[in-house]
C-alpha positions as CSV (number, residue, x, y, z in Angstrom):
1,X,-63.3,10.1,-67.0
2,X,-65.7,12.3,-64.4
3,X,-66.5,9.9,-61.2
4,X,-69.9,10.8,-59.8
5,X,-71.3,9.9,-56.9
6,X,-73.7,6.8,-56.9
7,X,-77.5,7.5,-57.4
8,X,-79.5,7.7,-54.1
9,X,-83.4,7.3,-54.9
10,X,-84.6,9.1,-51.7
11,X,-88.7,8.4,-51.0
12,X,-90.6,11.4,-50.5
13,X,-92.3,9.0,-47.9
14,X,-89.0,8.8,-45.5
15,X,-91.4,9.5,-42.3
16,X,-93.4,6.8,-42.9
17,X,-90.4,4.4,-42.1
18,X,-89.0,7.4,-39.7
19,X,-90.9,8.6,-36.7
20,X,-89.3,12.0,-36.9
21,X,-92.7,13.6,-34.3
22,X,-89.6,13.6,-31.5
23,X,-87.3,16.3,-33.4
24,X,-89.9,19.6,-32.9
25,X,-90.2,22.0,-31.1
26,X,-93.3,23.4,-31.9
27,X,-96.3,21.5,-33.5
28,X,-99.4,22.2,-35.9
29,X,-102.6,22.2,-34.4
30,X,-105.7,22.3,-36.4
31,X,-109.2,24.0,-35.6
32,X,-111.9,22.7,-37.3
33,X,-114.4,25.0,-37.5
34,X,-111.8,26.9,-39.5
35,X,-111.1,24.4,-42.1
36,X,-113.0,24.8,-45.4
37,X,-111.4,21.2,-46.2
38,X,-109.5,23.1,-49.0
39,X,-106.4,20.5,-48.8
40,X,-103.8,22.9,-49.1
41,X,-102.3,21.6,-45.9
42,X,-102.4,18.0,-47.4
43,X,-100.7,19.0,-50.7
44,X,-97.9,21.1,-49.5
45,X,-96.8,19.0,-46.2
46,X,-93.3,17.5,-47.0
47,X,-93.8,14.7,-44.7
48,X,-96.9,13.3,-45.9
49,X,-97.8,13.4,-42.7
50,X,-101.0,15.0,-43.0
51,X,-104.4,12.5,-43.9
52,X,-108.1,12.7,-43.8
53,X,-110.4,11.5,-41.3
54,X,-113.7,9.9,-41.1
55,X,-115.0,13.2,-40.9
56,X,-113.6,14.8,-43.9
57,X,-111.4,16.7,-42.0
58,X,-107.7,16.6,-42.3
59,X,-105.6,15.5,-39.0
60,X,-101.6,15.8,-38.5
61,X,-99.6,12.7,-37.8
62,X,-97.6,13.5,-34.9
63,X,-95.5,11.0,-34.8
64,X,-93.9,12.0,-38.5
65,X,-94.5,15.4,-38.2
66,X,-91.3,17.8,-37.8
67,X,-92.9,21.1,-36.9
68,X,-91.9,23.3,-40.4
69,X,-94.9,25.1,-40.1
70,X,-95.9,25.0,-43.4
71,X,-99.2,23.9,-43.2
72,X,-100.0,26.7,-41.2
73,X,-98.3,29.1,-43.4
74,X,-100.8,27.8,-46.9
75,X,-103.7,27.2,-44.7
76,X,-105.9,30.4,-46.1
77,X,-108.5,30.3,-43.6
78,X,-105.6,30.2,-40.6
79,X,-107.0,27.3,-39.4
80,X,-103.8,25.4,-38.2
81,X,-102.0,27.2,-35.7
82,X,-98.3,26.5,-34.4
83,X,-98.0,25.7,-30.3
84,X,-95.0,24.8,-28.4
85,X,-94.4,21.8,-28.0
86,X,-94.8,19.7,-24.6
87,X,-92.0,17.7,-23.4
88,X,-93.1,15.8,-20.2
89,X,-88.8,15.3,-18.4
């Protein structure tokens, strides 16, 4: 008989436990008068660290957020752009 390794349910939601903000290098930053509030950068985020705001807008979790990028790569209206990160020593 095959031995396979034990079932591991990961949580799409690992950030939320995990304040991974430290491990970029380069972060998202949105421009509002860009956004059409499509959601695009909502949906595809891995981290689910993307939510709305009072406003209607959508705002990046910095804390959970990696740096991928790809928010800024399905945002049509190119209203997230990727800036280097600031590291005070």
């Amino acid at each position: 008989m095959e031995e396979h390794a034990p079932y591991i349910a990961v949580s799409h939601l690992s950030t939320v436990h995990n304040k991974t903000g430290d491990w970029r290098a380069e972060k998202p930053v949105m421009n509002r008068t860009k956004c059409n509030k499509c959601s695009l950068c909502w949906t595809y985020c891995p981290e689910t660290c993307i939510e709305l705001d009072t406003d209607g807008y959508y705002r990046i979790l910095y804390e959970y957020c990696k740096g991928c990028g790809i928010c800024v790569e399905v945002c049509p209206r190119k209203a997230i752009t990727m800036e280097m990160e600031y590291k005070p020593d």
